[in-house]
Backbone and ligand atoms as CSV (ligand in chain L), in Angstrom:
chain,resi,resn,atom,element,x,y,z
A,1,UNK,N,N,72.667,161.506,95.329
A,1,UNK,CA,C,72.452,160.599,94.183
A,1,UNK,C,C,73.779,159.992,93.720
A,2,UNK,N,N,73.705,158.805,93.507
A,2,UNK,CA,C,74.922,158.359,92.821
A,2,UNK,C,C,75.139,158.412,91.116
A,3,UNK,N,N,76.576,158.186,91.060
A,3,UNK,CA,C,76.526,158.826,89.412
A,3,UNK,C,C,75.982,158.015,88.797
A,4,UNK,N,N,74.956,158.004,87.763
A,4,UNK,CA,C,74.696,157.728,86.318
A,4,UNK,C,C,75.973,156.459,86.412
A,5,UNK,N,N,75.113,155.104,86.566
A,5,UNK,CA,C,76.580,153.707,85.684
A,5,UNK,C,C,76.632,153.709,84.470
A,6,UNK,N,N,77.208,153.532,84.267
A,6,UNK,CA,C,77.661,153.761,82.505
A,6,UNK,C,C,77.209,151.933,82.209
A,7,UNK,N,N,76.655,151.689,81.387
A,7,UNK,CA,C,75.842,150.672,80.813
A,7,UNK,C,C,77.345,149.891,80.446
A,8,UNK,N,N,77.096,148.365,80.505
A,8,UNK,CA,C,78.243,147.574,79.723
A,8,UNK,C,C,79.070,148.243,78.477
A,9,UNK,N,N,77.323,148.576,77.702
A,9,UNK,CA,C,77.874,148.695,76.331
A,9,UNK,C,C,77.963,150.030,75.946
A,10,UNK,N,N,78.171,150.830,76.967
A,10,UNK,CA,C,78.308,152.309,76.522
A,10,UNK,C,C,79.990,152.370,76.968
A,11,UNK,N,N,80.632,151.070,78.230
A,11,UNK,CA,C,81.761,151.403,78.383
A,11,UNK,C,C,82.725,151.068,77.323
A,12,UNK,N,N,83.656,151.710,76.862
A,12,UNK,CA,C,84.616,151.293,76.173
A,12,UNK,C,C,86.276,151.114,76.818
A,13,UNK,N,N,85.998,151.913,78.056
A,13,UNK,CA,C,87.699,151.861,78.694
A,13,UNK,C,C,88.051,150.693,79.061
A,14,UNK,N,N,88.628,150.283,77.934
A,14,UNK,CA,C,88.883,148.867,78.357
A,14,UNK,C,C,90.465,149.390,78.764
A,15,UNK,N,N,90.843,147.592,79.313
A,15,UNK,CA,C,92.403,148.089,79.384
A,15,UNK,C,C,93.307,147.226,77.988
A,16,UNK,N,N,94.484,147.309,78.315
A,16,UNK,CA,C,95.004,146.698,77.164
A,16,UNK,C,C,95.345,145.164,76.387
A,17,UNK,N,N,95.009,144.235,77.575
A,17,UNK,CA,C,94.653,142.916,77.647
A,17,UNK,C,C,93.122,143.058,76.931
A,18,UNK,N,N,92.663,143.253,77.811
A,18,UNK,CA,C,90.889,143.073,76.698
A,18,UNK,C,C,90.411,143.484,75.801
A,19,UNK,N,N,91.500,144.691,75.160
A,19,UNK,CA,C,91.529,145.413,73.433
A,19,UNK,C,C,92.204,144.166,73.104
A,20,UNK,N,N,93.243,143.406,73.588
A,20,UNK,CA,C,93.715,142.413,72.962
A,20,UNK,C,C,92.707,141.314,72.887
A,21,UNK,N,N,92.102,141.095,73.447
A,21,UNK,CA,C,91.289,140.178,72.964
A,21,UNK,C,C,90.275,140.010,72.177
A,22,UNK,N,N,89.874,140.980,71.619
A,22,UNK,CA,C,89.048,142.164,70.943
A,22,UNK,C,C,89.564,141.681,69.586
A,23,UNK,N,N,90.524,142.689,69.240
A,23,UNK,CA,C,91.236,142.788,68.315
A,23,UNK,C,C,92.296,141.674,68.044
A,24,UNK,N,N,92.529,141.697,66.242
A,24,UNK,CA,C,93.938,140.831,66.107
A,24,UNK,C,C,94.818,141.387,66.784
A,25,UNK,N,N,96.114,141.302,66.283
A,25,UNK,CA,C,97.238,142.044,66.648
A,25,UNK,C,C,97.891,143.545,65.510
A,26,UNK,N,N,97.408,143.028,64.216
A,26,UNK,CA,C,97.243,144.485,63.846
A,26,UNK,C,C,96.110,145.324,64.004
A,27,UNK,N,N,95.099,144.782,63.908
A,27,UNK,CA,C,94.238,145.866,64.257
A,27,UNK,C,C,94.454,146.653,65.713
A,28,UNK,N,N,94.655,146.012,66.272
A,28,UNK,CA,C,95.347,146.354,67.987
A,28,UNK,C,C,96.874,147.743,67.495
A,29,UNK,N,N,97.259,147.375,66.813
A,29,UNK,CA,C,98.637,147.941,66.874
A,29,UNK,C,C,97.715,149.716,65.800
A,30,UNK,N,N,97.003,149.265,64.939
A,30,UNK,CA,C,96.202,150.425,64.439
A,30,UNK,C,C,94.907,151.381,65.488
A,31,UNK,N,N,94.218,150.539,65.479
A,31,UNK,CA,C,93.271,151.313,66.396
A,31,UNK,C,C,93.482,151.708,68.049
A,32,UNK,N,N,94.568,150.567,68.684
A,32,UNK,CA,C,95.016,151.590,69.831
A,32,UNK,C,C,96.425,152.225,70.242
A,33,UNK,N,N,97.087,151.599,69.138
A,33,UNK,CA,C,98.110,152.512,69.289
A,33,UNK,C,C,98.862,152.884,68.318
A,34,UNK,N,N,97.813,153.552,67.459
A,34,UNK,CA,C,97.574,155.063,66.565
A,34,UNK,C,C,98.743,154.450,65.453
A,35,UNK,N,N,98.979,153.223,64.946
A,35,UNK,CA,C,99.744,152.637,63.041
A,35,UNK,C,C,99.137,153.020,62.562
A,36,UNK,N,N,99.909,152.488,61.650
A,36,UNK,CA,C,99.080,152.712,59.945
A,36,UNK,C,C,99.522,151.486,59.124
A,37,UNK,N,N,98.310,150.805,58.980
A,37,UNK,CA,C,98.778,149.821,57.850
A,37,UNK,C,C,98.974,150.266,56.281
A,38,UNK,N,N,100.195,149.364,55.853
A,38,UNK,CA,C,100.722,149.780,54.998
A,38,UNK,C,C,99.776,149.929,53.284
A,39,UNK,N,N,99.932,150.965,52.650
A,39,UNK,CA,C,99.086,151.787,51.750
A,39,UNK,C,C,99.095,149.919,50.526
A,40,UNK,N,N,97.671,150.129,50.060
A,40,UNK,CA,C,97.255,149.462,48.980
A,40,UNK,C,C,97.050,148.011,49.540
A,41,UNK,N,N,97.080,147.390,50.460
A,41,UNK,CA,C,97.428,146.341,50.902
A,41,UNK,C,C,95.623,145.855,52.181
A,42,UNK,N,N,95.248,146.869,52.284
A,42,UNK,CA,C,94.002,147.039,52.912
A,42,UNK,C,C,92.854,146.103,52.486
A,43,UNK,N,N,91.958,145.614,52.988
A,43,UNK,CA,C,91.099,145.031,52.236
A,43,UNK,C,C,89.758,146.225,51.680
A,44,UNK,N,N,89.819,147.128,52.052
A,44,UNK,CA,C,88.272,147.881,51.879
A,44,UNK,C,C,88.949,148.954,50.572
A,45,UNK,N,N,90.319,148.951,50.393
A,45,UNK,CA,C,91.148,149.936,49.750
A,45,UNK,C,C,90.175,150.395,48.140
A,46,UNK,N,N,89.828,148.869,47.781
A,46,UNK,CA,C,89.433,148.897,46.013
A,46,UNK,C,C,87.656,148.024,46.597
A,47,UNK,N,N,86.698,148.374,47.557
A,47,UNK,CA,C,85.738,147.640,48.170
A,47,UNK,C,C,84.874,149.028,47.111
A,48,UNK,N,N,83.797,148.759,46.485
A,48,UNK,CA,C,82.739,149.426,46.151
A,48,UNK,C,C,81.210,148.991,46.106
A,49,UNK,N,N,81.612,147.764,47.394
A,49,UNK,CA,C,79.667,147.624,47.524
A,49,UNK,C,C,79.220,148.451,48.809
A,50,UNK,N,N,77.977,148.512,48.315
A,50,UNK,CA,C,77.257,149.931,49.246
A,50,UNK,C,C,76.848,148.975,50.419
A,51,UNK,N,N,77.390,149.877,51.408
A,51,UNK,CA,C,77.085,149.601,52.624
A,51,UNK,C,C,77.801,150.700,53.637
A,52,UNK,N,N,77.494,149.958,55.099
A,52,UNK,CA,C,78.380,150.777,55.910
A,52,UNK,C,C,79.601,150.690,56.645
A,53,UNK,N,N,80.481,151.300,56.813
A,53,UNK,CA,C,81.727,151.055,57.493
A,53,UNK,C,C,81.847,151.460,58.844
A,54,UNK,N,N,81.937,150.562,59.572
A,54,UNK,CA,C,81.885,150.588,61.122
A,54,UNK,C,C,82.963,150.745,61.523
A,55,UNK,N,N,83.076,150.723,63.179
A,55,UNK,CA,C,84.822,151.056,63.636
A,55,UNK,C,C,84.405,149.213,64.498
A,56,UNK,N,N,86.077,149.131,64.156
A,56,UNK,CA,C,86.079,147.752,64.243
A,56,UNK,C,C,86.303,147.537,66.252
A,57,UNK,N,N,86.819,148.537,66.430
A,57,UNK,CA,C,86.432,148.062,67.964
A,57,UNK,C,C,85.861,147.991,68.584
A,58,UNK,N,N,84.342,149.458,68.336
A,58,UNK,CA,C,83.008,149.301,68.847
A,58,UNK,C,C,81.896,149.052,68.148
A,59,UNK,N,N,82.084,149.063,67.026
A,59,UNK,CA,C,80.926,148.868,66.114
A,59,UNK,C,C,80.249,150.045,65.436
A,60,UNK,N,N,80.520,151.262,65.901
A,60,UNK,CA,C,79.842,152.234,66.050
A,60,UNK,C,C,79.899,152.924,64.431
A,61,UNK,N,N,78.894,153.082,63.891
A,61,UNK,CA,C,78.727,152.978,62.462
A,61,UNK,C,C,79.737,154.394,62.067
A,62,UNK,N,N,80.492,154.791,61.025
A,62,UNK,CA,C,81.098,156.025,60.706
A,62,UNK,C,C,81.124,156.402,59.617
A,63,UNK,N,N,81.132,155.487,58.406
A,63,UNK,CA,C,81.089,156.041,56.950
A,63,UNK,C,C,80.215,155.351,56.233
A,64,UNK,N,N,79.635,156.163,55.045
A,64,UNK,CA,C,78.814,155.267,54.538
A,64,UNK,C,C,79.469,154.958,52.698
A,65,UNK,N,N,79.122,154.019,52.322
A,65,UNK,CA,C,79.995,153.769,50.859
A,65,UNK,C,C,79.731,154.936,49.907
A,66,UNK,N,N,78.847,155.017,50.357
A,66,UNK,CA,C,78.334,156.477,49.078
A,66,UNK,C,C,79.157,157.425,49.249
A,67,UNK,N,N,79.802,157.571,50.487
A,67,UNK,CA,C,80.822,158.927,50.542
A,67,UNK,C,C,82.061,158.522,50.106
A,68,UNK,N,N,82.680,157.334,50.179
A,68,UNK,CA,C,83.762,156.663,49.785
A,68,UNK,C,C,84.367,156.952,48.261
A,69,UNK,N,N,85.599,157.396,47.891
A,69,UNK,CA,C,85.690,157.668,46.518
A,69,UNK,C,C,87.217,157.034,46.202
A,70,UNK,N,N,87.730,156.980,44.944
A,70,UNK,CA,C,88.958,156.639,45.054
A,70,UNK,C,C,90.198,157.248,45.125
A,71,UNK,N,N,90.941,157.832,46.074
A,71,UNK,CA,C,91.896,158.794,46.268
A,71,UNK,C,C,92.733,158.551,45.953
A,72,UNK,N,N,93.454,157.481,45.547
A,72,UNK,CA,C,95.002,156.953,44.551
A,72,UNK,C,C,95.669,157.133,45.359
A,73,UNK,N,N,95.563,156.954,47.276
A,73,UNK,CA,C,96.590,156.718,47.944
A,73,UNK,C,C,96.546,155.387,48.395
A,74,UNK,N,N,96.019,154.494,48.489
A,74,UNK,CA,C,96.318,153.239,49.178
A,74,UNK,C,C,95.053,153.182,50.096
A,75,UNK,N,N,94.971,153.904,50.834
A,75,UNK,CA,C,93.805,153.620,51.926
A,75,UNK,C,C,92.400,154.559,51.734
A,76,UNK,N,N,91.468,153.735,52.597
A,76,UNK,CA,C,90.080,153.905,52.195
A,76,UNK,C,C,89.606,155.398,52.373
A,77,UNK,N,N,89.315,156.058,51.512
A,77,UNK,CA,C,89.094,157.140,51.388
A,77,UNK,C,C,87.476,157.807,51.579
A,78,UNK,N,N,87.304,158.637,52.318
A,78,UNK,CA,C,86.063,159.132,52.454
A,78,UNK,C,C,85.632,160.468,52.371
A,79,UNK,N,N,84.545,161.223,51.645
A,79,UNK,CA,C,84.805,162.503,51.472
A,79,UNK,C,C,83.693,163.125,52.823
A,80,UNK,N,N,83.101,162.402,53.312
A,80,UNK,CA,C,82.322,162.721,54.607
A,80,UNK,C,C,81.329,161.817,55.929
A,81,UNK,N,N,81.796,161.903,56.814
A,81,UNK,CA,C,80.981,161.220,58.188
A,81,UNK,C,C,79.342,160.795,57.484
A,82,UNK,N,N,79.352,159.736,58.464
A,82,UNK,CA,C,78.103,159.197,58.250
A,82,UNK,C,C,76.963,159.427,59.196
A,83,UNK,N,N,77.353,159.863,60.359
A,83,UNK,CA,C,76.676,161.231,61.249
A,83,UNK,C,C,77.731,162.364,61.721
A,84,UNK,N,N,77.400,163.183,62.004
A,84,UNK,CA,C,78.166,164.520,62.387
A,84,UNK,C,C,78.308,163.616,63.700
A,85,UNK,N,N,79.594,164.160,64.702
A,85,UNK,CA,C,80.446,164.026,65.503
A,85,UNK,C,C,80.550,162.199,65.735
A,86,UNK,N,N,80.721,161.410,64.784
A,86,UNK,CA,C,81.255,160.166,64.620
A,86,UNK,C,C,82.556,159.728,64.821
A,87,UNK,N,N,82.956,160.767,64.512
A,87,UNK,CA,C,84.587,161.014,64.829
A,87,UNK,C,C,84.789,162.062,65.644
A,88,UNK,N,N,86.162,162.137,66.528
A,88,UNK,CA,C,86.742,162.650,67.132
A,88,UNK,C,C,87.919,163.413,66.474
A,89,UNK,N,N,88.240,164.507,65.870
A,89,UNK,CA,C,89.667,165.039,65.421
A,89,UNK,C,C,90.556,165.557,66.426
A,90,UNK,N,N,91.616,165.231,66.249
A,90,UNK,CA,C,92.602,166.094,67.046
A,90,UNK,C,C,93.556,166.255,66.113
A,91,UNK,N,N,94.487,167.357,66.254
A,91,UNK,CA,C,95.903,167.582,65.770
A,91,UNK,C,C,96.513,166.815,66.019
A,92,UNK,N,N,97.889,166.485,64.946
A,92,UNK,CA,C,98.771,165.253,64.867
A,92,UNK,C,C,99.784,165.317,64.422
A,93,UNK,N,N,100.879,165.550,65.177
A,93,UNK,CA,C,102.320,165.924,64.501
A,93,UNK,C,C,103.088,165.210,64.106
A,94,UNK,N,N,102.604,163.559,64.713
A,94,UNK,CA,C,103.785,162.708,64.578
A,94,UNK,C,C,103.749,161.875,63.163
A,95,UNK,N,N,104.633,160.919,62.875
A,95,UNK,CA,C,105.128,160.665,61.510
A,95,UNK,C,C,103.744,159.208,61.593
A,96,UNK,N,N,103.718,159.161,60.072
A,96,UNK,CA,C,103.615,157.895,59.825
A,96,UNK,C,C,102.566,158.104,58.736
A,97,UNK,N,N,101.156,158.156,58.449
A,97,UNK,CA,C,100.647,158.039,57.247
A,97,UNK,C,C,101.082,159.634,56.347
A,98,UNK,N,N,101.584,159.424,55.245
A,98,UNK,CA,C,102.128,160.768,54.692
A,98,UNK,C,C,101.126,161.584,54.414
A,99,UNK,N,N,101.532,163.067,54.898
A,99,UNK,CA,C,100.372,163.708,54.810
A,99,UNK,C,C,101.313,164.617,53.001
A,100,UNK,N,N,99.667,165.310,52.544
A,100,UNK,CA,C,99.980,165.764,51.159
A,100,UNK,C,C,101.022,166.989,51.533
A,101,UNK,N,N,101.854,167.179,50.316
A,101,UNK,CA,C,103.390,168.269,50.461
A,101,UNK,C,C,102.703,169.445,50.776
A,102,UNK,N,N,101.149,169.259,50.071
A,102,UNK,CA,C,100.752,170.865,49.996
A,102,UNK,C,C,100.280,171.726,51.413
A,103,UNK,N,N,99.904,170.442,52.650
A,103,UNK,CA,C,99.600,170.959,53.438
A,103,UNK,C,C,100.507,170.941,54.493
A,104,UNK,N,N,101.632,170.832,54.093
A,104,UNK,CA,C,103.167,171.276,54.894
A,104,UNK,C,C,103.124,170.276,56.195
A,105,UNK,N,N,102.839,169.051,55.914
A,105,UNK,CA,C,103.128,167.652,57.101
A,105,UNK,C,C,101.759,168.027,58.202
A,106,UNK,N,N,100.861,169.032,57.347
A,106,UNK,CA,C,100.642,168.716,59.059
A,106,UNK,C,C,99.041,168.000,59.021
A,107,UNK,N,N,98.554,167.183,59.661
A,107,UNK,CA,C,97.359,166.356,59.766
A,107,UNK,C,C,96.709,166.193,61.096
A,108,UNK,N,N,95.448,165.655,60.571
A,108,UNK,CA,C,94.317,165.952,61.359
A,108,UNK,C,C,94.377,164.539,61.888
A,109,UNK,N,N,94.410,163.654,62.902
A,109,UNK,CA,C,94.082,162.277,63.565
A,109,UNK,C,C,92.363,162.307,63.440
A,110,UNK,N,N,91.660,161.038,63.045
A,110,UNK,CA,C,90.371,160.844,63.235
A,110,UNK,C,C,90.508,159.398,64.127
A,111,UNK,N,N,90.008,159.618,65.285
A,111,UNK,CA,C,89.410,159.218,66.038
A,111,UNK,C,C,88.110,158.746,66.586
A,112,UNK,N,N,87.834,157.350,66.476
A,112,UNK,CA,C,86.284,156.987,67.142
A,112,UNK,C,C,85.570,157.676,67.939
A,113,UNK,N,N,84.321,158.289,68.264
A,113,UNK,CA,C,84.044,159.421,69.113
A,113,UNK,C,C,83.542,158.319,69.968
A,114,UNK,N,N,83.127,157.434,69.748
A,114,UNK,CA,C,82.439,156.886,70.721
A,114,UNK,C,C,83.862,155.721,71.843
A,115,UNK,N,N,84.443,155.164,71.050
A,115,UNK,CA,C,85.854,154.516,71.707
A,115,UNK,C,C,86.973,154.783,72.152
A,116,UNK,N,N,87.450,156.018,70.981
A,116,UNK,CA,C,88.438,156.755,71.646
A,116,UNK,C,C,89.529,155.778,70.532
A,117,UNK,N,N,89.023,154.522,69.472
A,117,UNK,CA,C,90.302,154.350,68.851
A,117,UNK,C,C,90.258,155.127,67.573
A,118,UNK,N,N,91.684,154.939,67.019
A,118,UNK,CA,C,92.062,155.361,66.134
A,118,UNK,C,C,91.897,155.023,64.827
A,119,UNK,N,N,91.515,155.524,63.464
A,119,UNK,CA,C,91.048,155.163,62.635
A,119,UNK,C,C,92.051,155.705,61.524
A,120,UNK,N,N,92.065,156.753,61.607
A,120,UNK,CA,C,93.466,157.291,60.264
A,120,UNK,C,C,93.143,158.594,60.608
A,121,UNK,N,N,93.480,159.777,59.332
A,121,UNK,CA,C,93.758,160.877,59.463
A,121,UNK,C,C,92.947,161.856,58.288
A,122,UNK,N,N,92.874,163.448,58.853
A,122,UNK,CA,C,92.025,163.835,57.947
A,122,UNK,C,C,92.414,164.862,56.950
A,123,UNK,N,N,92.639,164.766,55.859
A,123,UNK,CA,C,92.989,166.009,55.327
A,123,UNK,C,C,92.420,166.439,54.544
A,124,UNK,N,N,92.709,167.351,53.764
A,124,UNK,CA,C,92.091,168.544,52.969
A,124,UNK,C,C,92.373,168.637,51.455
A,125,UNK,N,N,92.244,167.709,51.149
A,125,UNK,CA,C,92.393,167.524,49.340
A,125,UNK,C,C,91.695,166.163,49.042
A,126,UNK,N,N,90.577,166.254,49.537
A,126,UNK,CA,C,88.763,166.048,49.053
A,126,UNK,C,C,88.535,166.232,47.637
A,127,UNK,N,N,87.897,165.380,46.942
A,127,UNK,CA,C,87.089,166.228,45.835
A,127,UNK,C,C,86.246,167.729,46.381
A,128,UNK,N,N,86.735,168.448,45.619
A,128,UNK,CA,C,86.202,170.033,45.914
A,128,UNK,C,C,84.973,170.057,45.935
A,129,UNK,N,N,84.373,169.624,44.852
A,129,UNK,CA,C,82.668,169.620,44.983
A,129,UNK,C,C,81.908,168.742,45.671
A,130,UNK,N,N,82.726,168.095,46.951
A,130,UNK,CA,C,82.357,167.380,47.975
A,130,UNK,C,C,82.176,167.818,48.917
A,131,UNK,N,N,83.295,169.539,49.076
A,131,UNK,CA,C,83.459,169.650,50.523
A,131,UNK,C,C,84.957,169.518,50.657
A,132,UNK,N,N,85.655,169.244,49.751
A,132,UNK,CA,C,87.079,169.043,49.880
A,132,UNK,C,C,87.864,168.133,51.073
A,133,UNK,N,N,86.883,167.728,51.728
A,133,UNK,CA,C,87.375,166.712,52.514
A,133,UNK,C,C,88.122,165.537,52.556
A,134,UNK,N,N,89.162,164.790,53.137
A,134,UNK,CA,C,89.434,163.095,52.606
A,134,UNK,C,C,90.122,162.937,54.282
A,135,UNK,N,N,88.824,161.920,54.568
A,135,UNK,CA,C,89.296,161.102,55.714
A,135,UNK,C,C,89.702,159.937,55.083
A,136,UNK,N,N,90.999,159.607,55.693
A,136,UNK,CA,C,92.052,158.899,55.212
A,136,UNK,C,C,91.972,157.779,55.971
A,137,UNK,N,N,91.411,156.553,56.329
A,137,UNK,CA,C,91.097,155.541,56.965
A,137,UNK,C,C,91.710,153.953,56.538
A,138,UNK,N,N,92.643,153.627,57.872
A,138,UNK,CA,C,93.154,152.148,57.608
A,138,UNK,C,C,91.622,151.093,57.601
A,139,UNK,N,N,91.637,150.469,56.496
A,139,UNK,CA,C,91.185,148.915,56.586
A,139,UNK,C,C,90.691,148.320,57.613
A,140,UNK,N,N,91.901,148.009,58.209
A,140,UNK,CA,C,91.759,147.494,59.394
A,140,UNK,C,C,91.592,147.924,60.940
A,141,UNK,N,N,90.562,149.146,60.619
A,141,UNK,CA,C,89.819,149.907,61.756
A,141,UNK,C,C,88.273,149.752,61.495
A,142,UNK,N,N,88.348,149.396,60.204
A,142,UNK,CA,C,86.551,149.559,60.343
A,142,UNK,C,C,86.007,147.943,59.737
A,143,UNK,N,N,85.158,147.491,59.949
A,143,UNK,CA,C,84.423,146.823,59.426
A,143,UNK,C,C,82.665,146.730,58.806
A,144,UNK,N,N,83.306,146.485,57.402
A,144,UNK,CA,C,82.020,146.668,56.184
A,144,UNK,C,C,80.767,145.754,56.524
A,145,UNK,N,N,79.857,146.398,56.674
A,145,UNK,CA,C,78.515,146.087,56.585
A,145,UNK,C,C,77.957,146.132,55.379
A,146,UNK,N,N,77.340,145.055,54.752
A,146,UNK,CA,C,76.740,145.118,53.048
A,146,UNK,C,C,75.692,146.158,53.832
A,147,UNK,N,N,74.727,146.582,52.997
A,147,UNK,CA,C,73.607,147.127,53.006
A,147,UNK,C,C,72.251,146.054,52.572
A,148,UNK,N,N,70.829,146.128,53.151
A,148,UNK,CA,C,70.662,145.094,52.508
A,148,UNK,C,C,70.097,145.450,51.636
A,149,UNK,N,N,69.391,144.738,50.216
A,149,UNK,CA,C,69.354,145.030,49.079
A,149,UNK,C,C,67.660,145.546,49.270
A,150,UNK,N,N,67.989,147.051,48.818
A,150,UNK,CA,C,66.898,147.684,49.028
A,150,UNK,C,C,65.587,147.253,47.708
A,151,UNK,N,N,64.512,147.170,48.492
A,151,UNK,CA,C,63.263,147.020,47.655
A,151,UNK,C,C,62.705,148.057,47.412
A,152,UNK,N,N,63.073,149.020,46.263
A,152,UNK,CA,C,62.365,149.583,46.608
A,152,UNK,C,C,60.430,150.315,46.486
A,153,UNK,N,N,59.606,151.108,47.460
A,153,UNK,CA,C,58.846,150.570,48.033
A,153,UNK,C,C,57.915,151.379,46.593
A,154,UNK,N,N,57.223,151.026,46.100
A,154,UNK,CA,C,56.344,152.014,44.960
A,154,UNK,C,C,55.071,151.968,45.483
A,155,UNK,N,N,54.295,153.402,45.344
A,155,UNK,CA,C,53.247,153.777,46.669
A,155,UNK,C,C,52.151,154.179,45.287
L,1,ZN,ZN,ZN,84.856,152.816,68.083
């Protein structure tokens, strides 16, 4: 038997010319090779209409506004996934979005599960009665979907 083809739209390995074409040039410089755009400057940073936040390279839905809260760091803050394994975590030693003093530099990378790009980082000073969670997410990795304006249905 030959292997299982992986469907157009299930592939994501692109190479680095056709993420470029994809993407601007910052989003390119964020989602594949792991920036951080600079804090407060984001467009989704101060965004509070309900909807969903997608990853801007595959589409692939990841947060929803309802989990979104305001963390007083600059970037879009989330206290939980919008399905379980949406993201990818790995450990992350290297510099660049500041992680909190309390958890001694060290941070979690969140990663697209389905693309493999990069979205921001995860740490652990969440609202507590959330789950204590805060995925720490650049702007310019995801793109907002309104929701549409629910009717709702009386039976
Ligand atoms: Zn993706």
């Amino acid at each position: 038997m030959d292997k299982i083809q992986k469907t157009e739209e299930e592939s994501f390995d692109k190479t680095q010319d056709e993420w470029k074409k994809i993407l601007s040039p910052e989003e390119y410089k964020v989602l594949r090779e792991k920036g951080t755009e600079p804090p407060f400057v984001g467009k989704y940073v101060n965004m509070h209409e309900d909807g969903a936040y997608h990853c801007r390279a595959c589409g692939a839905p990841l947060f929803s506004s309802d989990t979104k809260f305001d963390s007083g760091t600059g970037w879009p803050s989330f206290y939980d996934l919008m399905h379980n394994g949406a993201v990818e975590l790995k450990e992350d030693d290297s510099l660049g979005m500041p992680a909190s003093p309390s958890l001694g530099g060290k941070r979690t990378e969140v990663n697209c599960a389905r693309c493999g790009s990069h979205l921001g980082h995860l740490f652990d000073d969440g609202p507590e009665d959330k789950g204590g969670k805060r995925y720490c997410i650049n702007s310019c990795s995801l793109n907002f979907k309104s929701a549409p304006a629910e009717t709702p249905e009386k039976k």
